[in-house]
N, C-alpha and C positions, 0 to 999 in steps of 0.2 A: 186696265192693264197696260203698260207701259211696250214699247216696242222691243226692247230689252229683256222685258219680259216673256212675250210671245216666241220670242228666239228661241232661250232657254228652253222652254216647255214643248217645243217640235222636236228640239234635241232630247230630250229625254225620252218623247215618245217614238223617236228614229230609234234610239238605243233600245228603246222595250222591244222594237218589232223586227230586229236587227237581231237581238237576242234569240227572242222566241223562235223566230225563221231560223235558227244554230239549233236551236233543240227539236225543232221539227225535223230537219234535215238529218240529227245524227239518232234520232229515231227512227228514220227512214232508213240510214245507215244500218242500225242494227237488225231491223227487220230482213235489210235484202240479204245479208249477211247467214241469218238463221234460217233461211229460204235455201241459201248457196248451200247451208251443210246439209241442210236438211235431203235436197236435190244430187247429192256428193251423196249420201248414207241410202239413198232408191238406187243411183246408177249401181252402187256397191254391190246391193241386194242383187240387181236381174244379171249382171255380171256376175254372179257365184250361180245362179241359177242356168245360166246360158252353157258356165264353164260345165257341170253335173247333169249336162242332157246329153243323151246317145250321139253321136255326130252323124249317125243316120237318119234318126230322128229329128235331128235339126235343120239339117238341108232339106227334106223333107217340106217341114214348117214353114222354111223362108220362102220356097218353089210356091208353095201355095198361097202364103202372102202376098207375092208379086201377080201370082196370078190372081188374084180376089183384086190386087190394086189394079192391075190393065182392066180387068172388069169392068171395075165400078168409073175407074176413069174416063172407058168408052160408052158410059151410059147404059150398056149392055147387060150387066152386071144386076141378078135380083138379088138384092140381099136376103130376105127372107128364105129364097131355094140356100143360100150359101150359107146359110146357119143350118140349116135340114142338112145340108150335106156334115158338116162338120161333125154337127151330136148322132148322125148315123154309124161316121169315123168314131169317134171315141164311145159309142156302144157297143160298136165290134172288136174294139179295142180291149175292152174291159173285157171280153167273156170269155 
């Protein structure tokens, strides 16, 4: 094979990999793309579900999320009791 030759044939396989790497990338494109709506059509969801909760109920909610977060944050925090308390709350809840 001639040196002329060897030229040519690196460029070919520059262009095949140069290619390929375009079709990977706008595959990669489409994916994050269908990610994004997908992640757009959940925030949708708990934003309709946020906006149809009691507003007393909901400060409620958040008061105890923070508190369950300084909890857990201070080490302090059993998770196991903070699940007992919870399904204790929505036992008495229901009745």
């Amino acid at each position: 094979m001639t040196a002329e030759n060897q030229g040519s044939g690196r460029q070919a396989n520059n262009a095949q990999d140069l290619a390929q790497a375009f079709q990977e990338l706008a595959k990669g494109e489409r994916a994050a793309s269908a990610l994004e709506n997908h992640l757009s059509s959940i925030e949708k969801k708990i934003d309709e579900l946020l906006a149809g909760m009691d507003p007393d109920h909901l400060q409620a909610w958040e008061a105890r999320e923070a508190a369950n977060a300084d909890a857990s944050s201070s080490g302090n925090g059993n998770p196991a009791q903070g699940r007992s308390e919870k399904q204790e709350e929505a036992g008495s809840k229901s009745r």
